[in-house]
N, C-alpha and C positions, 0 to 999 in steps of 0.2 A: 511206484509206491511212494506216498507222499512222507516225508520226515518226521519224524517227532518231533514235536513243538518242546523246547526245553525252558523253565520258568525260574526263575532266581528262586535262591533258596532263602528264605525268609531270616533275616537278621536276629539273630538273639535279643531279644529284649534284655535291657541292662537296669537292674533298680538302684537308684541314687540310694547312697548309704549316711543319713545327715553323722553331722558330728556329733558327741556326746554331749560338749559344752564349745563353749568359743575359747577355751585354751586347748583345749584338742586344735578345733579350725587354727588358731592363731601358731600351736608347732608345725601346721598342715604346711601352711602357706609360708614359715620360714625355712622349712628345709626345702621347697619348693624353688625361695628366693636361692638359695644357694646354689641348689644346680645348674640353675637358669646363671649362676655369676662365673656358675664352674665352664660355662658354654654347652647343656646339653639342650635340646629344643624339647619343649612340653607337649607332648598329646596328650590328651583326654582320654583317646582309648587306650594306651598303656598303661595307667593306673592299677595296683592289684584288687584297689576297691575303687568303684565308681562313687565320685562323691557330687553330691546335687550344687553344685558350684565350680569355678576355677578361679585359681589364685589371686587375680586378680581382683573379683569380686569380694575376699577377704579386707583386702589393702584400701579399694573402695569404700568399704565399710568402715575401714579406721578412720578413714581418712574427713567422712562424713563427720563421724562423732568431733574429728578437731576442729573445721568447719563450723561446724554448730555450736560451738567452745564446750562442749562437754564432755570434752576431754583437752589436756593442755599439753607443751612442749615436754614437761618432765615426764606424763604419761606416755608418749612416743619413747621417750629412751627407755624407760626401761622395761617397754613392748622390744624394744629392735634389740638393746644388751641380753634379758633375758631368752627374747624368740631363738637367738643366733647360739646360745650357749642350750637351747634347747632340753629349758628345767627351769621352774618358777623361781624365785627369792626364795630364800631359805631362812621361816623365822625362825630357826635356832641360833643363827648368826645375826649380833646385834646392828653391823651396820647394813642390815638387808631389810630392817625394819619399815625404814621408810617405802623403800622401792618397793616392798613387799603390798602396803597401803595402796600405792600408785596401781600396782598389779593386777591388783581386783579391784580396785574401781573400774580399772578399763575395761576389765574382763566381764564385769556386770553389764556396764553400757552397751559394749559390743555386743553380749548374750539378747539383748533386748532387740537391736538388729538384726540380729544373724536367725534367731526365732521368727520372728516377723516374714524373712524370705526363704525360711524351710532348711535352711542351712544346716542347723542346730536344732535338736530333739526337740520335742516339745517338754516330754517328759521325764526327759533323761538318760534315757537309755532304749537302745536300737535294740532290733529284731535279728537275731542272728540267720542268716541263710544258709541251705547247704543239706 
């Protein structure tokens, strides 16, 4: 009697869940930086949400805007002081005024990228699953 033929079980289809805006992506990718500095190694499939990018591709994307000068050194600090403390400028406090300027303009540039490769909603706001 011949065997039964056994077939893989067909992999779960996963939907890339984009970011809201690119200061979502931009906390994504700093707590990201973190662990990765803490030594833990990144899968893709461990994520509790599957996101249409990795980390990397974030940082990429900053990195292009400095490149292209349209974004400058003071915009990096305080993407990296704010990312790492993980919470915008705070315009209630008067010396966050400036960074707070710095903040969103990066964040706009970068929305403009991060839209473009699907990253980032189009329109806002995601489709909840479940």
């Amino acid at each position: 009697m011949p065997k039964p033929r056994r077939s893989a079980k067909p992999l779960p289809v996963k939907t890339a869940v984009p970011f809201l805006d690119a200061e979502e992506a931009w906390f994504w990718f700093m707590r990201c930086e973190r662990v990765r500095r803490e030594g833990a190694r990144l899968a893709a499939d461990e994520a509790l949400t599957d996101r249409p990018c990795e980390p990397d591709d974030i940082y990429r994307a900053v990195m292009g805007l400095f490149r292209r000068r349209l974004i400058g050194n003071e915009h990096l600090k305080v993407l990296a002081e704010f990312g790492w403390r993980e919470a915008p400028p705070d315009p209630r406090v008067r010396e966050e005024e400036r960074p707070l300027s710095l903040w969103e303009d990066a964040l706009d540039r970068l929305t403009t990228d991060l839209k473009a490769k699907g990253i980032v909603s189009h329109d806002g706001c995601v489709a909840q699953s479940g």
